[in-house]
C-alpha positions as CSV (number, residue, x, y, z in Angstrom):
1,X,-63.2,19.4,62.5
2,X,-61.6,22.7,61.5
3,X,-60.6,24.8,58.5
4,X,-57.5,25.2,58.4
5,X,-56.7,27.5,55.5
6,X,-57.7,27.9,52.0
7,X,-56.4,24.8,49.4
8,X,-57.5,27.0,46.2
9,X,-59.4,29.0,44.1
10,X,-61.0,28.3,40.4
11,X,-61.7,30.5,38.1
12,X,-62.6,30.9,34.6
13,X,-61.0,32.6,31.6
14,X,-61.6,32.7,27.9
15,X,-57.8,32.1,26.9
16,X,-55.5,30.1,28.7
17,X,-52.4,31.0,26.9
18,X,-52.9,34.7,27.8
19,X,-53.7,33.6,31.2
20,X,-50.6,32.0,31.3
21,X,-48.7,35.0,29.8
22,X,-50.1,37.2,33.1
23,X,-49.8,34.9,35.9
24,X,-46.5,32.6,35.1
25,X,-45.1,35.5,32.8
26,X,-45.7,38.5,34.7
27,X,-46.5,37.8,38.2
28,X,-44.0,34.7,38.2
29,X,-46.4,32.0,39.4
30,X,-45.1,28.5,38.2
31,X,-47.7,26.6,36.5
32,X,-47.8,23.4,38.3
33,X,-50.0,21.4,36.3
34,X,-52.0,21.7,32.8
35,X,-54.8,19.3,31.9
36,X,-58.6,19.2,31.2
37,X,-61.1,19.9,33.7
38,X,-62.3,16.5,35.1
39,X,-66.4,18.0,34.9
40,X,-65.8,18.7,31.1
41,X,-63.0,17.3,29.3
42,X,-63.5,19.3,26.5
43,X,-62.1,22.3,28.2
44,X,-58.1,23.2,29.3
45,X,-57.7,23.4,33.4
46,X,-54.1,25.1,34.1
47,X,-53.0,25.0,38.1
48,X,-50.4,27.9,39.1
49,X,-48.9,28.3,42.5
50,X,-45.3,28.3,44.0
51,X,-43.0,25.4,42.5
52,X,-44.2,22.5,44.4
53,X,-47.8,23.5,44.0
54,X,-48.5,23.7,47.6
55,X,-52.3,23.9,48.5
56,X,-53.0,27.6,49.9
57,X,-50.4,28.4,46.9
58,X,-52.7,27.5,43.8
59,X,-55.3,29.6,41.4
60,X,-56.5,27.3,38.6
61,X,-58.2,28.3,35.5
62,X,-61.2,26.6,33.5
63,X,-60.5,28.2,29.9
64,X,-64.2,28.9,28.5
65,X,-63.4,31.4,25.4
66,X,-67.1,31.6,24.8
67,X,-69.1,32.6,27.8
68,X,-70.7,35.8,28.3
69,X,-69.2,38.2,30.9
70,X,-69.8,37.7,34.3
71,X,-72.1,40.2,36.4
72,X,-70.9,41.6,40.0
73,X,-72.9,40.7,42.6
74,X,-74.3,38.6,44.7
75,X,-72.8,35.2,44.1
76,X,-70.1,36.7,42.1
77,X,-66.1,37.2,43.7
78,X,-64.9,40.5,43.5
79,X,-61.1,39.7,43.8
80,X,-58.9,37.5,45.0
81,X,-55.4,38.5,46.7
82,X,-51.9,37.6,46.3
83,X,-49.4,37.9,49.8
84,X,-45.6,39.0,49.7
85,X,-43.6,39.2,53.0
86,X,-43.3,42.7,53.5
87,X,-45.2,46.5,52.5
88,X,-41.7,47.5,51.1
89,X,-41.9,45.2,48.4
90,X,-45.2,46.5,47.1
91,X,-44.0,49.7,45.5
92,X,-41.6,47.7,43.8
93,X,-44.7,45.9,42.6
94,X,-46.5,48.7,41.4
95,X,-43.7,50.0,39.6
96,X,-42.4,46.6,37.8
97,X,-46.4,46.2,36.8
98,X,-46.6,49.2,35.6
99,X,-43.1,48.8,33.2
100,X,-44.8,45.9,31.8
101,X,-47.8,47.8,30.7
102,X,-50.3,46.6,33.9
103,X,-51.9,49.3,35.3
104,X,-52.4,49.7,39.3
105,X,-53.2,51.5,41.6
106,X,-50.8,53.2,44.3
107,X,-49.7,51.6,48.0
108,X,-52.9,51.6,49.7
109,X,-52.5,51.3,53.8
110,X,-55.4,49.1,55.0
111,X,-54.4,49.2,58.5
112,X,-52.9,45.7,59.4
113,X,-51.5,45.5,56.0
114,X,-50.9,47.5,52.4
115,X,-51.6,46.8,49.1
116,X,-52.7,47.3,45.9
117,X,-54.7,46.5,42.6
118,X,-54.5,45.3,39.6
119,X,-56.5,43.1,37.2
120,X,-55.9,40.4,34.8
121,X,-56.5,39.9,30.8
122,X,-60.4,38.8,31.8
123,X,-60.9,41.9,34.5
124,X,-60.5,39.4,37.7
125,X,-59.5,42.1,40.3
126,X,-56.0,40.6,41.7
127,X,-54.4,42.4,45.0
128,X,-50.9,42.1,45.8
129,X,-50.7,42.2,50.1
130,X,-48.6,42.2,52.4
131,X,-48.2,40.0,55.4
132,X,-47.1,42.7,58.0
């Protein structure tokens, strides 16, 4: 028995249309899937990931437009991050967010790899890494 990578990660938002706006839209995520979430059918549950909606590819969304914000800390995620193949590419990132109104931060080097900073309609911290 061994992990071998991660499938996905949930998370929750209070509008799934502006959700969708960000993450198809803007960071050019397909969505794979849209349905209700199987736990409570009352709510939307949209899948995005690359085309095929390849596990290790996927972020899904439980759309909850009235719960109160979360709190950082323990038990909470404080971001989740994005790959692209090269450190090159991120400056084109961080200038193509920025034209579309998303602020970031600059090219940070983190040693093994750079990145940066950004965050979605709900606040969710979402980095953009590289993979060299």
């Amino acid at each position: 028995m061994r992990i071998t990578g991660l499938h996905h990660i949930t998370v929750i938002c209070r509008d799934l249309d502006r959700t969708a706006a960000f993450y198809r839209d803007v960071l050019g995520l397909a969505l794979v899937q849209e349905g209700v979430n199987d736990d409570d059918p009352d709510r939307r549950h949209f899948w995005f990931g690359d085309a095929d909606g390849t596990p290790g590819t996927l972020i899904s969304f439980l759309e909850y437009d009235s719960m109160p914000e979360g709190v950082t800390g323990a038990g909470s995620t404080h971001h989740f991050a994005f790959a692209v193949d090269s450190a090159a590419e991120l400056e084109a990132w961080r200038d193509y967010l920025r034209s579309r109104g998303v602020p970031s931060t600059e090219v940070l080097d983190r040693g093994r790899f750079s990145s940066l900073y950004c965050r979605d309609p709900d606040g969710h911290i979402v980095e953009i890494a590289s993979r060299d």
